[in-house]
N, C-alpha and C positions, 0 to 999 in steps of 0.2 A: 669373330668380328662380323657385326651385322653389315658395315658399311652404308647404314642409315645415317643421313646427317640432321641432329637437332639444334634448335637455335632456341636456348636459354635464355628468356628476358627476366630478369630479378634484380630487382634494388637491394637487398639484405645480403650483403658478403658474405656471409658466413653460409647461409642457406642457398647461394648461388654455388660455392665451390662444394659444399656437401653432393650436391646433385649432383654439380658435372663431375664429381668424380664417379656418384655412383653411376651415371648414363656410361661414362669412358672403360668403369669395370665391365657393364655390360656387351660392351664392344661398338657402340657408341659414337660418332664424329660429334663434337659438341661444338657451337659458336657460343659466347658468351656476351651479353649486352645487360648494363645496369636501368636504362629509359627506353623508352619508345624513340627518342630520334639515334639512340647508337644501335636497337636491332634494327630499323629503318635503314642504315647504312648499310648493316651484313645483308640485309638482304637484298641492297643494289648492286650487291658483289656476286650475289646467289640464293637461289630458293634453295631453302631445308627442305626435307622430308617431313618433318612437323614441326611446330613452334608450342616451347612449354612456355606460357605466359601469364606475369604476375597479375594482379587484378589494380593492389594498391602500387602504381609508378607513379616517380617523380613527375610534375607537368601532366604530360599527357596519360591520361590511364588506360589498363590495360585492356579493358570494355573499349575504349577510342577508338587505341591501336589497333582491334580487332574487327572492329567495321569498316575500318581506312582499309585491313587487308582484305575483307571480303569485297570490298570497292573496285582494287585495283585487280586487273585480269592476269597479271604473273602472279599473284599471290593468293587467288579466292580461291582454289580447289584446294590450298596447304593447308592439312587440319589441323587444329588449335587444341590445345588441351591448358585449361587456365588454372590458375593457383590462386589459394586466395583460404585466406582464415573466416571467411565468410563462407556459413552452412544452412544458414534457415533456405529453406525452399522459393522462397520469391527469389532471392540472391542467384540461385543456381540456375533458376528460370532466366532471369538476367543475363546472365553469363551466355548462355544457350541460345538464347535470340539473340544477341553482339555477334554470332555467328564461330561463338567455341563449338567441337564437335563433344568435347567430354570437360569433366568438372572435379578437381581434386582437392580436396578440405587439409587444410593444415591444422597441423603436424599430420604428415604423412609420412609413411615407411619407405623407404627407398625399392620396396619388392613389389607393392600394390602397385607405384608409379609408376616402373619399368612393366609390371603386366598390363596395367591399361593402356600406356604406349603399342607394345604390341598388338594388344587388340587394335585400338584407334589406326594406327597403319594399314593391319591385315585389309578394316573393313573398310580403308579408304582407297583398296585398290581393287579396281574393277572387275570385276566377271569376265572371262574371255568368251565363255559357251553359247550365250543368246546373240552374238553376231546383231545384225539389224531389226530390230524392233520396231514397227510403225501401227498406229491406230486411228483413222479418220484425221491424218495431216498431223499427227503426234509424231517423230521420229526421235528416234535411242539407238548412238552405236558406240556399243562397248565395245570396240577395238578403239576408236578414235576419241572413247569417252565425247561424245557431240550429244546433244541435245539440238532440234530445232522440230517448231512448231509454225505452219503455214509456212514455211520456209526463211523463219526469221530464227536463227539462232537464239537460245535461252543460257543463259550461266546460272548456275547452280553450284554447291558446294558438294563433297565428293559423300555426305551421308545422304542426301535430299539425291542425288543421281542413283547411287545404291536402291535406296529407296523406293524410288519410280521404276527404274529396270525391272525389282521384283515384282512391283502394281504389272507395270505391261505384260512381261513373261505370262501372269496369273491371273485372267482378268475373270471380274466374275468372283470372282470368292472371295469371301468374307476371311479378315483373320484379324485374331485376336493382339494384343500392344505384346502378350507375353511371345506370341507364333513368330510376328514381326523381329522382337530382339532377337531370337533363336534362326530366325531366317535371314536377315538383314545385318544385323550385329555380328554375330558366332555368340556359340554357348560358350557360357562362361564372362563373359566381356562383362564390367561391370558400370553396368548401367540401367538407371531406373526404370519403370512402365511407363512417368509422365516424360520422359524423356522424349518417347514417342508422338504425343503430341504435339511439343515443341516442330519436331525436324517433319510433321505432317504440316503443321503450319506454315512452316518454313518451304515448303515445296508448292504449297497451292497459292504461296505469294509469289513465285514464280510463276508460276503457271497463269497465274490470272489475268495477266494483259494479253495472252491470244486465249482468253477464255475456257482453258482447257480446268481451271481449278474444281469446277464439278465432277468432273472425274471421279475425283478424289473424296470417296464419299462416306460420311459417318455412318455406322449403321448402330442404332442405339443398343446400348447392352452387349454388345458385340463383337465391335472393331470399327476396321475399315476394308471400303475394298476400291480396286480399281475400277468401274465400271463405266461406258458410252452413253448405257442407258438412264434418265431420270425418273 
């Protein structure tokens, strides 16, 4: 029993109970909701540990629901993993910026999903080691997962904090989208190199209203890296 609780959003019966059975064989707490206004209610009852969510819902869809949750503050660090029979690349990019942390194509296997859940988990919980982190009014503390910059709090989601921990800890060095996932992600996690783009993007829209999004800096052919300097 992992004692993780997931909160199933899917309209397709048939594909809703396949799942939660296979998440419950895994060991598994499952919530189950067919729209966005019945997972909306499980989770005025309780935050999950992750949320599997459909892309096509009834009414509201599941891209909607997914910005509503990165919106509200009990809910933006929970990470998303969305579902959805949509696979071209723009789609997935889609999904990613809605503020999913990973992207699962149907028909899927019940073994891939339960491994990228565990990945998605692992890498949504924080580092203990680097303790307090600070760079010219940047601050990171991974005991309290905080963020603040000039001393105005930032929220971020829990890969784009990941993310930045690793830029502070390492500043100065260039690394590569592949170094990134192997450092950032865990090896093995399956997820793409433009992946990394996304959740870079996605961090230096943070960061941009106290300015710190230079930081964060492309180095052509290369990567990226954390750096003060311009």
């Amino acid at each position: 029993m992992t004692g993780k609780r997931i909160l199933l959003v899917e309209d397709e019966a048939a594909i809703r109970e396949m799942t939660a059975m296979a998440l419950e064989r895994a060991g598994y707490l499952v919530s189950e909701a067919e729209d966005a206004i019945q997972a909306e209610r499980l989770l005025a009852d309780g935050v999950p540990d992750l949320i599997l969510l459909d892309w096509m819902l009834p009414g509201s869809s599941g891209i909607e629901l997914a910005r509503r949750l990165r919106r509200e503050e009990y809910t933006r660090e929970v990470p998303i993993i969305m579902l959805t029979a949509r696979s071209e690349e723009d789609d997935r990019i889609r999904g990613l910026d809605s503020g999913a942390d990973d992207y699962v194509s149907k028909p899927f296997s019940p073994r891939e999903l339960i491994a990228r859940i565990k990945a998605v988990i692992r890498r949504a919980s924080p580092e203990q080691g680097e303790g307090l982190l600070e760079v010219e009014g940047l601050s990171l503390d991974s005991h309290s997962h905080r963020v603040s910059a000039n001393g105005q709090r930032l929220e971020m989601g829990p890969t784009e904090f990941r993310l930045l921990q690793f830029f502070m800890a390492h500043p100065e060095r260039v690394y590569s989208r592949s170094q990134l996932l192997d450092m950032v992600w865990s090896r093995g996690s399956f997820v793409e190199e433009r992946t990394v783009d996304v959740h870079i993007r996605r961090l230096r829209k943070v960061l941009a209203d106290e300015g710190y999004d230079r930081y964060i800096q492309t180095v052509r052919g290369a990567g990226y890296r954390f750096s003060s300097q311009v």
